[in-house]
N, C-alpha and C positions, 0 to 999 in steps of 0.2 A: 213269668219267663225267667229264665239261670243267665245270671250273669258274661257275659261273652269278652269279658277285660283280660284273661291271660291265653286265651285259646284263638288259633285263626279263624278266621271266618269260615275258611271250607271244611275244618276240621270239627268246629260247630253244626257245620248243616249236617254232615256226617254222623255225629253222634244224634242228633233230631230225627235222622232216617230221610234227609230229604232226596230224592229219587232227581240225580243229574240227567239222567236220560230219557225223565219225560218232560223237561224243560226242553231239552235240544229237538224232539219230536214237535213238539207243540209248536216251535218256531218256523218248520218244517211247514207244517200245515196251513201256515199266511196267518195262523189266530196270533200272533205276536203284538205285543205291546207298542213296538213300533210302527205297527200297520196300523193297528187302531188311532193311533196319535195322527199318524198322516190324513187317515180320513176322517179323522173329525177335522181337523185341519183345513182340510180342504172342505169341507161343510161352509166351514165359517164362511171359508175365503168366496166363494159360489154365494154361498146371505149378502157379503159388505159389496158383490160386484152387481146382483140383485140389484140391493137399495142407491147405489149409484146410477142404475141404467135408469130406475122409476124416477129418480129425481131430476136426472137428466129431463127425460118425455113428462114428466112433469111443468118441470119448468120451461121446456117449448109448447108447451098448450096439446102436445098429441096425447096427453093421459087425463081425465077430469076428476078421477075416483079417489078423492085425497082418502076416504080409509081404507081401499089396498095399499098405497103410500105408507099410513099410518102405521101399520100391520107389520109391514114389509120391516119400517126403519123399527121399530120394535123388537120385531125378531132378529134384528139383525145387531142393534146394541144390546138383548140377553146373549146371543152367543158371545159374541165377545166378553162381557163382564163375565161370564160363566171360565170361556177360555183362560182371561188374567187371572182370576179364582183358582183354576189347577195351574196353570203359568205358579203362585204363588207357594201353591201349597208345594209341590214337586219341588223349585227353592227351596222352602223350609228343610223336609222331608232332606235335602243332599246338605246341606248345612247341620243337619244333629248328626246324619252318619260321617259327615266331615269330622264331627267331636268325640265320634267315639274314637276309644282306645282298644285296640285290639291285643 
């Protein structure tokens, strides 16, 4: 990839041919980046309210099946280590474009 230190960034994507108006379409359509964020988001957020409800009726004696429990909190601490993991990377990732020089 060519260097991008004396040229703007739109004038970069420009000379790469990147097509502005199938990004504005694409947004159009609900497939956006920030859609996707939300509902994975709310995945998680739907697992940790899950493994609270089970441990709740767990712990008053109305559930006896400790490995639905089990399952439950499991899948429910992978989303999350999964969610900090991109939480992290996305940091990183705005942090070297914070470094570059344009």
């Amino acid at each position: 990839m060519s260097s991008i230190n004396a040229v703007g960034l739109k004038a970069y994507l420009q000379t790469q041919n990147f097509d502005f108006q199938k990004t504005k379409k694409s947004e159009k359509e609900g497939n956006s980046f920030t859609d996707t964020l939300k509902n994975s988001l709310k995945k998680v957020n739907d697992l940790q309210e899950q493994k609270e409800s089970m441990i709740k009726a767990f712990a008053a004696g109305e559930e006896q099946n400790i490995h639905e429990l089990m399952i439950t909190l499991q899948k429910a601490n992978i989303a999350m280590q999964m969610t900090s993991a991109v939480r992290n990377k996305v940091l990183e990732a705005y942090k070297e474009i914070m470094h570059l020089t344009f």
